[in-house]
Steps between C-alpha positions, in 0.01 A plus 500: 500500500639838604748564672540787771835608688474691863732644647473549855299255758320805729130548513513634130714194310288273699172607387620534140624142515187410623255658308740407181499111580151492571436651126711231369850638517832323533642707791859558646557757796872576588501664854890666617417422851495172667147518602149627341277795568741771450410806743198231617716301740452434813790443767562145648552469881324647812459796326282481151560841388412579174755630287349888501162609576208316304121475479263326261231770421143275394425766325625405133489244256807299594327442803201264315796383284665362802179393665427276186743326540548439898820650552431786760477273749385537855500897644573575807202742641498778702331507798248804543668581841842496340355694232318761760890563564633728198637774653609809323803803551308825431706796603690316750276301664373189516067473374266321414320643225632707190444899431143559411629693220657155376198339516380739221727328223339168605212517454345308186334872366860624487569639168688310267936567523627659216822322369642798366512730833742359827285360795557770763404788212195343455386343829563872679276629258218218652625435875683777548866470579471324834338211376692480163823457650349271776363246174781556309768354771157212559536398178898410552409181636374373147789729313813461694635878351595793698318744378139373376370856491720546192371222304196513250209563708285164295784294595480567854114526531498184399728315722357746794149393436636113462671517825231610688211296383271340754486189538893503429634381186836436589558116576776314652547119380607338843826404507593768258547488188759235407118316577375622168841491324499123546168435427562652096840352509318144521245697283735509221673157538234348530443644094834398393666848586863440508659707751884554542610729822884608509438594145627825407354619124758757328405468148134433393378193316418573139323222426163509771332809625624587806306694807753699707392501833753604678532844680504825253881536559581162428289542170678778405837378529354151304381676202736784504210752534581801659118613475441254762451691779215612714487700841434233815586577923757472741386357797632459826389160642540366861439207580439393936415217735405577795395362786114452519285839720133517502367834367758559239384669169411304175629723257599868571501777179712772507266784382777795580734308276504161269513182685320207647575214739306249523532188741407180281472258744153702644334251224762245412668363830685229265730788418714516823571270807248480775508772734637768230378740226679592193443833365597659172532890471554635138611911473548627214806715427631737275777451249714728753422262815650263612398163677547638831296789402195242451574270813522791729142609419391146520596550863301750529184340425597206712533694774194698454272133482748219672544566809866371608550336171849598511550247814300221343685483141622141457588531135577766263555595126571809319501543126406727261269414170608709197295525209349144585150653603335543169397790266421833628331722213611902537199703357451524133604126502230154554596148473456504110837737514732224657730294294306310216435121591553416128851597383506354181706185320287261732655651857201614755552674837343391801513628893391777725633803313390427150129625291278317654182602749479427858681538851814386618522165433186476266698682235734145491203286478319747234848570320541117438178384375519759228877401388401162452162597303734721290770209492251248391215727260258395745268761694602554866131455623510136351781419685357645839291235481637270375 
């Protein structure tokens, strides 16, 4: 029987141990913190934030790997009038539709992104410079960076096009996510994973293969690899309870600048007390800003789309996630340029920053399933399904 090491119990270590003990493997997964799911957990109490902004796009494969085996769990759906209320900053004021111009780069004719040329270079050149800017800083809600016109123009096609598909693909899982966290924690007991939390790895087993799944920092101060690095955001994120008003906004985008709030409890009430909403703003900020920088145009947009929020606030956080939001690809760079899943002498990478297709958390799911084909010769399509 083989035998597989993991190190790290998020969404990545999870679905290696999984897919590894359902191919037969002997599995241990040693977790530092005292619960599972890594950046996938969900806060107890009245308030079940989740810890940073998240979304589980249908759109890729580890959505039918999930789905096979029953551990999305219930969604929580949006209503079509809460959904009719997406509001959107566009110099200054509050609308209802996007630039025509911006419309341009959506449609399905648009020509293909180069990855060698920055977004706002090449979407000027098709939308002119109007709508370029007003996609780019659209596309922060599925990037989380500052500055998406400077990225590789395929990278943020992509995740523009993704984040704008009709009928959404973005889903919830109600409750959040600790939900689906659970559901492949008893996943993987229930195959004989053994699991240890408050265990902190320092030195690598030599005698298994081990998956590293931990974040790309952590990895690199595991293995001693300085090449482990990629570029990720800095994002502002607020989190707010307030008391419940009709007519407040769904979601408002900030097309004069990055950043989104978005009020989950329009299509899972589960998430907050009756008679209050909780609402998550994310701003991106520079390396040069500061929290405060971020919060204070998170005010902004509140007070653009909730009326008197500031007198309804029950509860409040303020924190700020730093490289935690994935890989961002500058141009001249795609996914295949990350750091290598396989780094040789039996040790694979998995998580969010590493070569592997996909968007934001799909690169964990995708990242995994090929470290444990790698880790166990056997082909990563095989194991999909298995």
């Amino acid at each position: 029987m083989h035998r597989i090491t993991v190190i790290g119990g998020g969404l990545a270590g999870l679905t290696a141990a999984i897919t590894a003990a359902e191919a037969g493997a002997k599995v241990t997964v040693y977790e530092a913190h005292h619960t599972l799911g890594g950046r996938a957990r969900t806060a107890e109490g009245p308030y079940r934030t989740n810890d940073g902004p998240h979304a589980l796009y249908n759109g890729g494969p580890h959505w039918s790997w999930l789905q096979q085996r029953d551990l999305i769990g219930p969604l929580a759906p949006l209503p079509p009038l809460e959904a009719a209320r997406l509001r959107l900053r566009h110099k200054g004021a509050l609308r209802r539709t996007p630039p025509f111009a911006m419309l341009k780069l959506l449609r399905r004719s648009a020509q293909q992104a180069p990855v060698d040329v920055d977004f706002i270079s090449w979407a000027t050149g098709q939308a002119g410079e109007e709508g370029a800017r007003a996609a780019a800083h659209y596309s922060a809600v599925a990037l989380f960076h500052h500055d998406p016109g400077a990225l590789s123009a395929a990278f943020v096609q992509e995740r523009l096009r993704r984040a704008t598909k009709l009928p959404p693909e973005a889903h919830y899982p109600r409750g959040g996510w600790a939900g689906v966290v659970d559901r492949m924690a008893a996943r993987a007991w229930n195959l004989g994973v053994r699991m240890e939390t408050l265990a902190r790895v320092d030195a690598l087993p030599t005698d298994t293969p081990v998956v590293v799944a931990t974040s790309l920092d952590a990895a690199r101060r595991l293995l001693r690899d300085d090449s482990l690095t990629w570029p990720s955001g800095r994002t502002t994120l607020l989190d707010l309870a307030l008391r419940t008003r009709r007519g407040d906004a769904f979601a408002v985008s900030d097309l004069d600048s990055p950043g989104w709030i978005e009020r989950f409890t329009a299509q899972d009430r589960t998430l907050a007390p009756a008679g209050e909403q909780l609402l998550q703003g994310q701003i991106p900020i520079a390396p040069h800003e500061t929290r405060a920088d971020g919060v204070a145009r998170a005010e902004q947009l509140l007070d653009l789309a909730f009326d008197g929020w500031r007198e309804r606030v029950t509860w409040r956080r303020e924190s700020v996630a730093n490289g935690r939001t994935g890989a961002v690809d500058l141009p001249g760079t795609s996914w295949r340029d990350r750091p290598a899943i396989d780094r040789g002498d039996g040790v694979y990478l998995a998580g969010d920053q590493v070569a592997a297709p996909g968007v934001l958390s799909e690169v964990s799911f995708n990242s995994a399933l090929t470290a444990v084909s790698l880790a166990l010769g056997r082909n990563a399509l095989d194991l999909k399904h298995a």
